[in-house]
C-alpha positions in Angstrom: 32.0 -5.7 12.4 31.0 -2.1 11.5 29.1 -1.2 8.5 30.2 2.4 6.8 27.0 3.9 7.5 27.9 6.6 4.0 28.0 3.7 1.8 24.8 2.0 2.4 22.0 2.2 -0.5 18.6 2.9 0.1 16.7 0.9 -1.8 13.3 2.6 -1.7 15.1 6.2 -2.5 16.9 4.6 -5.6 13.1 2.7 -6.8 11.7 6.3 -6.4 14.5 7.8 -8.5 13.6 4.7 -11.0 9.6 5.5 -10.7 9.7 9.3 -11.3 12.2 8.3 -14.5 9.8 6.0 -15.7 6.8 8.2 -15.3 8.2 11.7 -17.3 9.4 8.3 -20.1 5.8 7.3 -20.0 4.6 10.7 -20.6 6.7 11.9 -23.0 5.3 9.4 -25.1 1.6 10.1 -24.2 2.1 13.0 -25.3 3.6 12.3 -28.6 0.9 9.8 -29.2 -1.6 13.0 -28.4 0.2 15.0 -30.4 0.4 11.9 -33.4 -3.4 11.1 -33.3 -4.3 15.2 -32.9 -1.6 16.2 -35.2 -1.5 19.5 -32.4 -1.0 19.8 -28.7 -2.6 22.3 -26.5 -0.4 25.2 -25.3 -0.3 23.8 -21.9 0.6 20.3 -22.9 3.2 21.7 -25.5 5.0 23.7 -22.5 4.7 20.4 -20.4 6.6 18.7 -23.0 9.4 20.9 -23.7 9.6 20.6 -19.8 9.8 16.9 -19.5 12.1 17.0 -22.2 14.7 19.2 -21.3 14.5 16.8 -17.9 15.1 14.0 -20.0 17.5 15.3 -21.7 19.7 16.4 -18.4 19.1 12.7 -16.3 20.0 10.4 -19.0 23.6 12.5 -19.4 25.2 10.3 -16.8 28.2 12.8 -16.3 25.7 15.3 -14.8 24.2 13.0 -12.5 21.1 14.6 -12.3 17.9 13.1 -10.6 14.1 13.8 -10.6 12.6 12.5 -7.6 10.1 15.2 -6.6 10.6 14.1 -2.6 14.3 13.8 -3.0 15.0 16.8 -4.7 12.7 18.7 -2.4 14.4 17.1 0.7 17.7 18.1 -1.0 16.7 21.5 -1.9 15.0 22.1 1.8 18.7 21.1 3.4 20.5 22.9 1.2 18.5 26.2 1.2 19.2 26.1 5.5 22.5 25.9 6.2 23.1 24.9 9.5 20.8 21.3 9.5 23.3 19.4 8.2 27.7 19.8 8.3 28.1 20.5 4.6 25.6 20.4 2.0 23.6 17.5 0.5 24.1 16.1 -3.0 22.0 13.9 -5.6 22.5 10.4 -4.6 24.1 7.4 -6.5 21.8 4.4 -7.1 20.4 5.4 -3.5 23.8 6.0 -1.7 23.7 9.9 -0.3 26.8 11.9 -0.8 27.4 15.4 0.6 30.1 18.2 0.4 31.3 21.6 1.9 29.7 24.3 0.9 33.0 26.3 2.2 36.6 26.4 2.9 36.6 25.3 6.7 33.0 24.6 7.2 32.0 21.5 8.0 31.7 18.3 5.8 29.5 15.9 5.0 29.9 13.8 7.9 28.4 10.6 9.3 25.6 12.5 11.3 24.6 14.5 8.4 24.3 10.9 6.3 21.9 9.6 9.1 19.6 12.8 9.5 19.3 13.0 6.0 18.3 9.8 5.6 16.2 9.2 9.1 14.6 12.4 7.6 14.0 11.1 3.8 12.4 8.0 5.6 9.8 10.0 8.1 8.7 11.6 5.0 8.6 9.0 2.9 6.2 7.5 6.1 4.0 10.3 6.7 4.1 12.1 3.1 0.4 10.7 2.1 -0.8 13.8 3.3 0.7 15.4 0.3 2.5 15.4 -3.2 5.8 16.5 -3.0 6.0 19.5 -5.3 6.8 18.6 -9.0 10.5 19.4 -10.1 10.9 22.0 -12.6 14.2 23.8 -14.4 16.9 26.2 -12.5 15.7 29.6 -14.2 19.5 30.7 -14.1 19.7 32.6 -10.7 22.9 30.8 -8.5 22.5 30.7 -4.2 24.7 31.8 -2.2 27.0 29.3 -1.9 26.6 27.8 -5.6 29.4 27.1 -8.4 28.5 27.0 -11.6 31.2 24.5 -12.5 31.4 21.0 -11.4 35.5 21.2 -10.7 35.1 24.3 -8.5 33.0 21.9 -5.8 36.0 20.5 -5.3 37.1 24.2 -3.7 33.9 24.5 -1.7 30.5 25.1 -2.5 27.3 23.8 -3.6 26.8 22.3 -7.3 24.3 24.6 -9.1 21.4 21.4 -9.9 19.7 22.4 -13.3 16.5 20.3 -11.6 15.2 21.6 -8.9 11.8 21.7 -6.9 8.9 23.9 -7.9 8.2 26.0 -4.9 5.3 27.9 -6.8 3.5 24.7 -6.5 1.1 24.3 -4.3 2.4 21.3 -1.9 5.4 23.1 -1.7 4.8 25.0 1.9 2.7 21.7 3.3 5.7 19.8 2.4 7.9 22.6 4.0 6.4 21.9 7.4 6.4 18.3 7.3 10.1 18.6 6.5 10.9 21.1 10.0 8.6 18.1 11.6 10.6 15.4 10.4 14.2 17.4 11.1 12.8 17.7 14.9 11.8 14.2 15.1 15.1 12.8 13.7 17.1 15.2 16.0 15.5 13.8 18.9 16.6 10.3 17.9 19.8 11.3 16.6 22.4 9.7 19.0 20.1 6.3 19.0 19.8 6.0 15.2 23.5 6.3 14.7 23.7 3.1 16.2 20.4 1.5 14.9 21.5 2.4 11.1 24.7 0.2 11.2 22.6 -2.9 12.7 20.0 -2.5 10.8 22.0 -2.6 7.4 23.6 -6.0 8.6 20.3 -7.4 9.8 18.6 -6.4 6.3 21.0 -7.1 4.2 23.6 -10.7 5.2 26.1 -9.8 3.0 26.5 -6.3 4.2 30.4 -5.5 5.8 32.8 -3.0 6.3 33.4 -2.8 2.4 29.9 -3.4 1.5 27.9 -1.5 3.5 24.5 -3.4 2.5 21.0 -2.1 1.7 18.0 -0.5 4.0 15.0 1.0 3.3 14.7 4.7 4.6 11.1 4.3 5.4 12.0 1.2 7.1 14.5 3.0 8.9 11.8 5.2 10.3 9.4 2.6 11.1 12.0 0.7 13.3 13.1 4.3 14.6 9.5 5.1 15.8 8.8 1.1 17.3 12.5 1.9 19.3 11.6 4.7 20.8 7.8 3.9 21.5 8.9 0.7 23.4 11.4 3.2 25.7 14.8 2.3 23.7 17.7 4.1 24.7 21.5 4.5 23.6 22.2 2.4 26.7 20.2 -0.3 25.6 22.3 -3.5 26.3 20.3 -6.0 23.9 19.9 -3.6 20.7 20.1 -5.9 17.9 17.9 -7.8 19.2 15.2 -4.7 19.9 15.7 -3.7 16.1 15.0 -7.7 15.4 11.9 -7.6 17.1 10.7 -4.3 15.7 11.4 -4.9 12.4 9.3 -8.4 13.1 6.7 -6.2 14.4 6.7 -3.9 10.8 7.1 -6.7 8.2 4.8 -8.7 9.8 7.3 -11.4 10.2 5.3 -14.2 13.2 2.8 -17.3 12.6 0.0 -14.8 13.0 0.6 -12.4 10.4 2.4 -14.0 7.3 2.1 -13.6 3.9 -1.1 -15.8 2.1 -0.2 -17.0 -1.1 -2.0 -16.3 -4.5 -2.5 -12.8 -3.3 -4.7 -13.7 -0.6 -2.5 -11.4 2.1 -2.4 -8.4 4.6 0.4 -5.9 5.1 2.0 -5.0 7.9 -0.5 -3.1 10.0 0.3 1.2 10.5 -1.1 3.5 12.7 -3.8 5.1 12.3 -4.1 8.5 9.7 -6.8 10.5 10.7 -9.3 10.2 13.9 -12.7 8.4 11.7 -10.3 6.5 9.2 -8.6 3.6 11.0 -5.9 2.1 8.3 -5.6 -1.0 9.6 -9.1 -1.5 10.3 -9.5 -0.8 6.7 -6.9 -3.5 5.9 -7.8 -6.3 8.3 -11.3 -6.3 6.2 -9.3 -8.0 3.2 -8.9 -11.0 4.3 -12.7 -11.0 5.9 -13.5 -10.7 2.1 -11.0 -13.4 0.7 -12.3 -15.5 3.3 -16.0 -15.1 2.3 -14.9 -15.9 -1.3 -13.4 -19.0 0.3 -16.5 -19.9 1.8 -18.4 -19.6 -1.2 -16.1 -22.1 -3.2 -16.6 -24.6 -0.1 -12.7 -24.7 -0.1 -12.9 -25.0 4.2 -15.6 -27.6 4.0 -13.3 -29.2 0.6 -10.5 -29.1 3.7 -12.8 -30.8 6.5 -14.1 -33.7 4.2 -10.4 -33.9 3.2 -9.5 -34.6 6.7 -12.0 -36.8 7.2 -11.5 -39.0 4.3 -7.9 -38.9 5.4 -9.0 -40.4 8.8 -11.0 -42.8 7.2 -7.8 -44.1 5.5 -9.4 -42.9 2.3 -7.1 -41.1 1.1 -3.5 -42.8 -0.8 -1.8 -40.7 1.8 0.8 -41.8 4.3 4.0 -40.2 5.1 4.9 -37.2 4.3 4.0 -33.3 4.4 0.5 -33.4 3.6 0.0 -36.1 5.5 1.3 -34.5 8.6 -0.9 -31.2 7.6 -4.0 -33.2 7.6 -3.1 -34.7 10.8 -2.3 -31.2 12.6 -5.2 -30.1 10.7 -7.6 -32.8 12.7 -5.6 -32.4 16.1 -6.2 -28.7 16.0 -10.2 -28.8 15.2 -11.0 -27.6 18.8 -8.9 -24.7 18.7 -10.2 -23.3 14.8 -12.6 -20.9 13.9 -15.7 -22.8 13.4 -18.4 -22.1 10.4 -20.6 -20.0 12.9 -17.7 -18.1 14.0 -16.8 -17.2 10.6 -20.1 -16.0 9.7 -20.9 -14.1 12.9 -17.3 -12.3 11.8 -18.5 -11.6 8.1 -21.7 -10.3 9.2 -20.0 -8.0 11.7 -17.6 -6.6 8.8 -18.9 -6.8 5.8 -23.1 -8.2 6.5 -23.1 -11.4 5.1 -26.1 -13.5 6.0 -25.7 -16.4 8.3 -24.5 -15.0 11.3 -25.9 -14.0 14.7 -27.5 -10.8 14.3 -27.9 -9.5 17.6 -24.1 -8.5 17.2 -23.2 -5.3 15.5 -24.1 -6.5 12.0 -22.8 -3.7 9.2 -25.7 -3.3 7.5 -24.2 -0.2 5.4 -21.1 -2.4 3.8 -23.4 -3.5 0.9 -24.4 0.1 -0.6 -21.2 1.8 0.5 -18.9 -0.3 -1.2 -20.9 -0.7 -4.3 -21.2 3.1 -4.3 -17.5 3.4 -4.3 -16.8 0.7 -6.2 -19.2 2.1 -9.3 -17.6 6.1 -8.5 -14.4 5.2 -9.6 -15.4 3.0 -12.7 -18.2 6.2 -13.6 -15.4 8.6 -12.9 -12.8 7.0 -14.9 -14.7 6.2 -18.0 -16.1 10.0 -18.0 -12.5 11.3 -17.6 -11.8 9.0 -20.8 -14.8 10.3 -22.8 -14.0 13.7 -22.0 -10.7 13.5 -22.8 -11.6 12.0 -26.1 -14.2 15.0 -27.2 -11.8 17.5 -25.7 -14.9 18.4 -23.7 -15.1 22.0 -22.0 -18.1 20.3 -19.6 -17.3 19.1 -16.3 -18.0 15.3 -15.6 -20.9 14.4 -14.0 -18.4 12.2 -11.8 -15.9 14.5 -10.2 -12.9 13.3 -8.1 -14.6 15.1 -5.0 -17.6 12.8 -5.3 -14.9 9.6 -5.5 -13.5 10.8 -2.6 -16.4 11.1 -1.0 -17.9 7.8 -1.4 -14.3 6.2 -0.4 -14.4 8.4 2.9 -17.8 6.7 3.4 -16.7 3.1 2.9 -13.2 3.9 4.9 -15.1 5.5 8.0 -17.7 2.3 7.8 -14.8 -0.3 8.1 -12.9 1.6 10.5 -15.8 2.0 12.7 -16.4 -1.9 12.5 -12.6 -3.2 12.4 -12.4 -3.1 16.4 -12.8 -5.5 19.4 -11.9 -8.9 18.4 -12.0 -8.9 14.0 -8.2 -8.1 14.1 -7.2 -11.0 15.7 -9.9 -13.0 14.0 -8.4 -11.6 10.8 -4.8 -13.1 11.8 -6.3 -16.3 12.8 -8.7 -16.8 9.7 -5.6 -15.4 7.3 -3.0 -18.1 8.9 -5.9 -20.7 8.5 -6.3 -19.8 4.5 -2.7 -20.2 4.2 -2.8 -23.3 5.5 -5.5 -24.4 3.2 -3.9 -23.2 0.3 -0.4 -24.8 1.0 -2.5 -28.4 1.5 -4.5 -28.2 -1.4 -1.3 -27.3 -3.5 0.5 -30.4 -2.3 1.2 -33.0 -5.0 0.2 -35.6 -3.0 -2.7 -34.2 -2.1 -3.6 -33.2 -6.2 -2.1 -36.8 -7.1 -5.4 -38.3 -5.3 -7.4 -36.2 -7.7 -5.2 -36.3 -11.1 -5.3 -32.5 -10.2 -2.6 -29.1 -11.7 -3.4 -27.0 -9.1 -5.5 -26.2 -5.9 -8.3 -25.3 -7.3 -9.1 -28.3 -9.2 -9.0 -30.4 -6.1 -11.1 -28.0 -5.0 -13.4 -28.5 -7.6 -13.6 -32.1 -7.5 -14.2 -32.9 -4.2 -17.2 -29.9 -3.9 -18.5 -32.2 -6.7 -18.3 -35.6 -5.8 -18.7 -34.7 -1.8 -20.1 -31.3 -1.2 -23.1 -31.1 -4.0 -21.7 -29.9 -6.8 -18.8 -26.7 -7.7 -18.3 -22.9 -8.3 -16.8 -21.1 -10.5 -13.0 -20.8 -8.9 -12.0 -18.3 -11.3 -15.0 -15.5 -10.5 -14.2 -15.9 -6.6 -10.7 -16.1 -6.4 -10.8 -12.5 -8.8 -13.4 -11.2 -5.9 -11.3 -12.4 -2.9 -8.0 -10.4 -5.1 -10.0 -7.6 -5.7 -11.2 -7.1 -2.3 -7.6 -7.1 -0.5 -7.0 -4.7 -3.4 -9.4 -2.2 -2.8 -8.7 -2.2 1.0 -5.6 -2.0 1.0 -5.6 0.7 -1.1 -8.2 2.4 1.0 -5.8 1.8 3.9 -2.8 2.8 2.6 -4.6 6.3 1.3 -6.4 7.7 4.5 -4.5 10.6 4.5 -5.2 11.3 0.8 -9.4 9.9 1.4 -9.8 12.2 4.5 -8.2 15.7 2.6 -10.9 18.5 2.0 -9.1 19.6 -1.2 -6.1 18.5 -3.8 -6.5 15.7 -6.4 -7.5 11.8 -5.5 -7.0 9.3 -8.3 -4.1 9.8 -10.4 -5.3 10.2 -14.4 -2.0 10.1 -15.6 -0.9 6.8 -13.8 -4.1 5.1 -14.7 -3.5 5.9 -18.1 0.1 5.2 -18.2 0.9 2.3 -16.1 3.7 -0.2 -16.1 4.0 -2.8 -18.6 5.4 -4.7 -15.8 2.0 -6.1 -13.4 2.4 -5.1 -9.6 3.7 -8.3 -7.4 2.5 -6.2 -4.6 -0.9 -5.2 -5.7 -2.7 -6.6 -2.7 -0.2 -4.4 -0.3 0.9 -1.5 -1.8 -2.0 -0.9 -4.9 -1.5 2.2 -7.4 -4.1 3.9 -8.3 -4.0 1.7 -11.7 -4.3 -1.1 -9.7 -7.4 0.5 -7.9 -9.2 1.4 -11.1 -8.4 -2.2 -12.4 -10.1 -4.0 -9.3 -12.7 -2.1 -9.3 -14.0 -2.3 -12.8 -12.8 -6.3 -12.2 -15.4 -6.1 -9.5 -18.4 -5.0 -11.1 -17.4 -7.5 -14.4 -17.4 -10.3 -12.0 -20.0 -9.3 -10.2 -22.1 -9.1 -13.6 -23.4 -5.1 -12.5 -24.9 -3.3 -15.3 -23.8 -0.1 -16.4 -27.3 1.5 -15.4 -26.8 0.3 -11.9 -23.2 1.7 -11.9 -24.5 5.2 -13.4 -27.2 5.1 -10.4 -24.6 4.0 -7.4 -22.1 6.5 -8.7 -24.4 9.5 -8.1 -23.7 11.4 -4.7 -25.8 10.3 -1.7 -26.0 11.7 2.1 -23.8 9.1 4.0 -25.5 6.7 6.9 -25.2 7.9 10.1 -21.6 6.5 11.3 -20.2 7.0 14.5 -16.5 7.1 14.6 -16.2 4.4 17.5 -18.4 1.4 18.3 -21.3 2.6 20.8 -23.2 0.5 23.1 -26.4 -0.5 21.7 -29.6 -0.8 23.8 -30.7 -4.6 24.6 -34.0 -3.5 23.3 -32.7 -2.3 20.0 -30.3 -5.6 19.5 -33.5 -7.3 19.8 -35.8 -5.7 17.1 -32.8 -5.4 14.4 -32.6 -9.2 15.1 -36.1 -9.2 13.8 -34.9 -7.7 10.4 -34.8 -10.1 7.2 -30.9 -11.0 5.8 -28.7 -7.7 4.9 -27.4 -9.8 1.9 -24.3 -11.2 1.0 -22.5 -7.6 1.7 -20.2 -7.8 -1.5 -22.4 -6.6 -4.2 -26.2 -6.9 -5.0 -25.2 -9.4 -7.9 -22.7 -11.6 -6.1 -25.2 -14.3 -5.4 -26.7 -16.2 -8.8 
């Protein structure tokens, strides 16, 4: 069965066309609110709404078929302005589906290779383009290409529609973006021939209903991904077993085994990338998550509420017998040699994060504390003086600026890349498969039928009291353990961005403006909302005052940090083993 590789959808491309709608929505009506509560808008922000207007205005007429995707309107604009990269010319898209033309009588069309570069192309940027914004769209200002029509019946003839919105190429990301693009046009040419057979599969694999008249939906980004794993693992066109080579690549980028699946109430890890810059390790970044959701997990006493579960259960103690929690706690009790054990964990948190409790001769990250609290506080101090300012319509600069954010989240990401290596990855996929396993027990009726429990947590809660000495707060830990995977992820996801001299770091406008509609991905892919949000969730939780805030904000020289682990004298292991407890490693007010 072949799949009509010009009639697939990409979905991320069409949820970027979405986004960037949504956004210039959103702040159209900021600014009418501004201009409501200020009765006047400043000159700039009165341009900026005309702007956004007349964009509005010329997307939502749906016989123009207009879009405003800043990368896909650059992409289109970079094709169309060098003839020659594609057979005919490259058009705005349909709900994600890429359409093309000729730009002439008797040049080439828009054929099936020009549908796959364009969108192997789309996809490598939309991989690599953390290093930069694309370049804001803006209005034609009336001057026509070389090949353009001005009217939409003459394209039939030949020649290239005449878009009204187009990129900006006065703006600044506009050459950076121009390079990436010549990049991403090699890099798809060298995997042309191969990725006209991958696309086909890989619409039928990601999508089961996808045919010869429905083509089926794929992510361009994911197209890349899988592009890249191919040809890393020596793929060629004359591979024999391809299907099953895009299976296990795309297994290998979603993540999709035993060791690395998704934990439930947000306790998770993305699929792991490679690495951004040369001191800021994404995935080491990442992995550190669910070091923090496990320490949170400690700290409730849900793996001892799980041991004295299993041995009540052996006891016969439990009104248990057939059935799926019954065969978890067995598997559970079978599998006790082969677990992490208490000491293992806390040797691990120590190592990552420098929780007390574990052996520390190792290479205990004595740093985590003050760094994270440091960044942690910069972004709460930075966005509350960006609000205040705002609000006075101050000429002053804040005494937080974004360079100082980024700076203290350069300081934190170089710390937990420079811990996240030897053996805390896979410690990090067993400990995340052995949290998911706890959760899906505890949430078994059968299991809250023994304790007249709703959820997890109250079992939790009841058998830390009447077993373990008494109960946390679930509530304050389970909002720490979120918040952590938040932070790190989004520290992972942004090294590009963190390790930048210049350009700008957290987004006002989308922390301002976010979407009514909460992130179901906030512990993989976090916004910068969602950053601001866990971080001021973080220091409420953690019960940090604002003095302490206003004094962890404020720029400090960084520890000494070596980009990779170095062997450490057996004479040195032996006098920092000498040094009293590093704390809990989370915040100075996580312990009561």
């Amino acid at each position: 069965m072949a799949v009509a590789i010009t009639k697939i959808r990409y979905r991320d491309i069409a949820n970027a066309e979405d986004k960037a709608r949504s956004d210039i929505a959103n702040r159209l009506a900021q600014l009418a609110a501004i201009k409501h509560n200020r009765r006047s808008l400043s000159d700039a922000e009165a341009k900026e709404q005309h702007r956004l207007q007349e964009i509005s205005d010329l997307i939502n007429d749906p016989e123009l078929g207009e879009v405003c995707d800043p990368l896909f309107v650059t992409v289109r604009d970079m094709f169309n302005g060098n003839p020659g990269l594609l057979s005919g010319y490259l058009d705005n898209h349909e709900g994600g589906i890429l359409r093309g033309g000729t730009i002439r009588p008797g040049a080439g069309s828009f054929t099936v290779e020009s549908c796959c570069t364009a969108a192997l192309t789309t996809g490598l940027l939309l991989v690599d383009g953390g290093a930069v914004s694309a370049p804001p769209v803006t209005l034609r200002d009336g001057s026509a290409g070389i090949f353009d029509v001005a009217k939409p019946e003459d394209v039939k003839k030949g020649g290239l529609p005449a878009y009204k919105i187009v990129a900006d190429q006065t703006a600044p990301g506009w050459s950076t973006l121009n390079k990436m693009f010549f990049a991403a046009i090699g890099e798809a040419q060298a995997m042309h021939g191969l990725a006209l057979m991958v696309l086909p599969l890989l619409a039928l694999e990601g999508d089961p209903v996808a045919t010869d008249r429905q083509a089926g939906t794929v992510d361009a980004a994911e197209f890349a991904k899988v592009m890249r794993a191919l040809v890393a693992d020596g793929v060629t066109v004359a591979e024999p077993q391809l299907r099953r080579r895009i299976n296990e690549a795309l297994d290998k980028i979603q993540g999709v085994s035993d060791d690395s699946t998704v934990v439930d109430l947000g306790i998770s890890l993305p699929s792991l990338d490679s690495a951004v810059t040369s001191d800021i390790v994404p995935d080491h970044c990442r992995l550190m998550g669910v070091f923090i959701a496990g320490a949170m997990f400690d700290e409730l006493k849900v793996f001892e509420v799980v041991d004295k579960l299993a041995e009540l259960f052996q006891h016969g103690m439990l009104a248990i017998t057939t059935g799926n929690a019954g065969a978890k706690l067995y598997k559970y009790w079978k599998d006790a040699p082969n677990r992490m054990s208490d000491a293992e964990r806390k040797n691990f948190y120590a190592m990552t994060m420098g929780a007390p409790g574990g052996d520390t001769t190792n290479m205990v990250n004595r740093e985590f504390n003050d760094l994270w609290l440091r960044f942690v506080s910069s972004v709460s101090a930075f966005i509350r003086q960006t609000e205040v300012d705002n609000l006075l319509r101050s000429a002053v600069p804040s005494a937080i600026s974004q360079q100082q954010v980024r700076k203290a989240a350069r300081d934190l990401a170089s710390n937990l890349s420079a811990h996240g290596y030897g053996m805390a990855y896979y410690a990090a996929l067993d400990l995340q498969s052995q949290i998911k396993f706890m959760v899906g027990l505890l949430g078994d009726k059968d299991v809250m039928s023994n304790y007249g429990a709703r959820d997890m947590w109250q079992v939790v809660d009841q058998v830390a009291t009447l077993e373990l000495g008494g109960a946390k707060t679930s509530s304050r830990y389970r909002t720490l353990a979120t918040c952590g995977l938040i932070i790190t992820a989004w520290l992972a996801n942004n090294a590009a961005r963190i390790g930048a001299a210049t350009g700008p770091f957290i987004d006002i406008n989308e922390v301002r403006t976010p979407s009514i509609i909460n992130n179901p991905n906030a512990t993989t892919e976090p916004t910068d909302y969602d950053l601001v949000n866990a971080c001021e969730l973080w220091l409420a939780d953690t019960a940090t005052s604002d003095t302490t805030i206003d004094q962890m904000a404020q720029p400090r020289e960084a520890p000494v940090m070596t980009s990779r682990p170095v062997q450490i004298p057996a004479i040195a292991r032996e006098m920092l083993a000498d040094l009293p407890g590093v704390g809990m490693g989370l915040s100075y007010n996580t312990r009561h």
